[in-house]
C-alpha positions as CSV (number, residue, x, y, z in Angstrom):
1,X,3.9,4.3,3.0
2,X,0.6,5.3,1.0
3,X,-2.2,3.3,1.5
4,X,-4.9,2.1,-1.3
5,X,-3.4,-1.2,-3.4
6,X,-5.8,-0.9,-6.0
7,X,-6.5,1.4,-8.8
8,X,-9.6,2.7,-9.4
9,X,-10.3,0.3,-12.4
10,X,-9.2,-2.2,-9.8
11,X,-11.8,-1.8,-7.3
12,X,-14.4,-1.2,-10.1
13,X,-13.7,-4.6,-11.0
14,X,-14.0,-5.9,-7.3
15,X,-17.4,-4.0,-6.2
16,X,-18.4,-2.9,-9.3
17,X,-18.8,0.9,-10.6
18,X,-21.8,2.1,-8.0
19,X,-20.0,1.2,-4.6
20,X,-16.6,2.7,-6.3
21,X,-18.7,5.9,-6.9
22,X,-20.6,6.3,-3.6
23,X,-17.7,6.0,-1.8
24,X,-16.0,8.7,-3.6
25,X,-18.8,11.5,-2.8
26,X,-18.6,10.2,0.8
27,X,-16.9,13.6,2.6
28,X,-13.1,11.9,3.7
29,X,-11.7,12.5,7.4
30,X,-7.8,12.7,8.2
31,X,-6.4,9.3,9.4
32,X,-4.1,10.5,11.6
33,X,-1.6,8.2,10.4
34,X,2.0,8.9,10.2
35,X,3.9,7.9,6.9
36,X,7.0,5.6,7.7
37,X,8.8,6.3,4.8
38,X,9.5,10.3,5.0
39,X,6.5,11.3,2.9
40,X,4.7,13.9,5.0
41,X,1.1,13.6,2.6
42,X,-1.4,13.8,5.4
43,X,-3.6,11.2,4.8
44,X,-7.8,11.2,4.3
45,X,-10.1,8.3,4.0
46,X,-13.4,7.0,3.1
47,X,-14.8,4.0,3.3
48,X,-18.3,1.8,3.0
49,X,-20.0,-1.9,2.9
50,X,-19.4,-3.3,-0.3
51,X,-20.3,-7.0,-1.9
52,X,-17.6,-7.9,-4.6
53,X,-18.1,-8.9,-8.0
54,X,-19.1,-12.1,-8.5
55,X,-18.7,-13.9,-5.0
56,X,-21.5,-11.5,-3.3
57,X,-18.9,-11.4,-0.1
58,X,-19.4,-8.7,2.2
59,X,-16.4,-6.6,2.2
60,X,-15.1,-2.7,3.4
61,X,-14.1,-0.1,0.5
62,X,-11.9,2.5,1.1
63,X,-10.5,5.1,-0.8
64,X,-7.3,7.3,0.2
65,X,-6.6,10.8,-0.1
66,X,-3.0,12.3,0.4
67,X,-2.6,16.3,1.0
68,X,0.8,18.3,1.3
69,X,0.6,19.2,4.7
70,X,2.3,23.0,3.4
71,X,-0.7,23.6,1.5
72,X,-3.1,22.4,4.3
73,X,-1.9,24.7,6.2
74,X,-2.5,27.8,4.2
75,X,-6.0,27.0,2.7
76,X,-9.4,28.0,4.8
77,X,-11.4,25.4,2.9
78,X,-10.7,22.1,2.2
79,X,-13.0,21.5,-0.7
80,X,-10.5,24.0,-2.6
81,X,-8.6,21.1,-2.6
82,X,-7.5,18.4,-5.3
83,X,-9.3,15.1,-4.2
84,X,-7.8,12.9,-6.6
85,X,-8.0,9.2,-5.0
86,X,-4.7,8.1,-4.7
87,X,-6.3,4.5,-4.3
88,X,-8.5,2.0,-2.9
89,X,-8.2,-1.3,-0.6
90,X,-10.9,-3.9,-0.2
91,X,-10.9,-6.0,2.8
């Protein structure tokens, strides 16, 4: 099951356009977490301190990043990659 409940309009909305922006030029790690439902993405993550939009609550950002594990294993460089956000949780 992929992570990241909320669109990128979503989250914009949450923490507002800077916070969704800084945390996409943060450089992702792999989670390590296996999917449950048969998908095989490997998963990467991001994630920062955020305040949302308009209670000023302290809150954690993260955006998710799914790669086919095939391809990961025949690139040298990961920054060849595709790192479309697949989406974004607040907590």
């Amino acid at each position: 099951m992929k992570h990241g409940d909320y669109t990128r309009e979503q989250a914009i909305e949450h923490v507002g356009f800077d916070s969704v922006d800084q945390v996409e030029r943060l450089n992702c790690e792999p989670t390590d977490r296996q999917q449950t439902d048969g998908d095989e993405s490997v998963e990467f993550s991001a994630s920062l301190l955020a305040m949302t939009i308009p209670d000023g609550l302290n809150c954690r950002l993260t955006v998710y990043y799914y790669q086919d594990p095939e391809i990961l294993r025949q690139i040298e460089d990961l920054g060849s990659l595709n790192w479309e956000p697949n989406g974004y949780s607040i907590e």
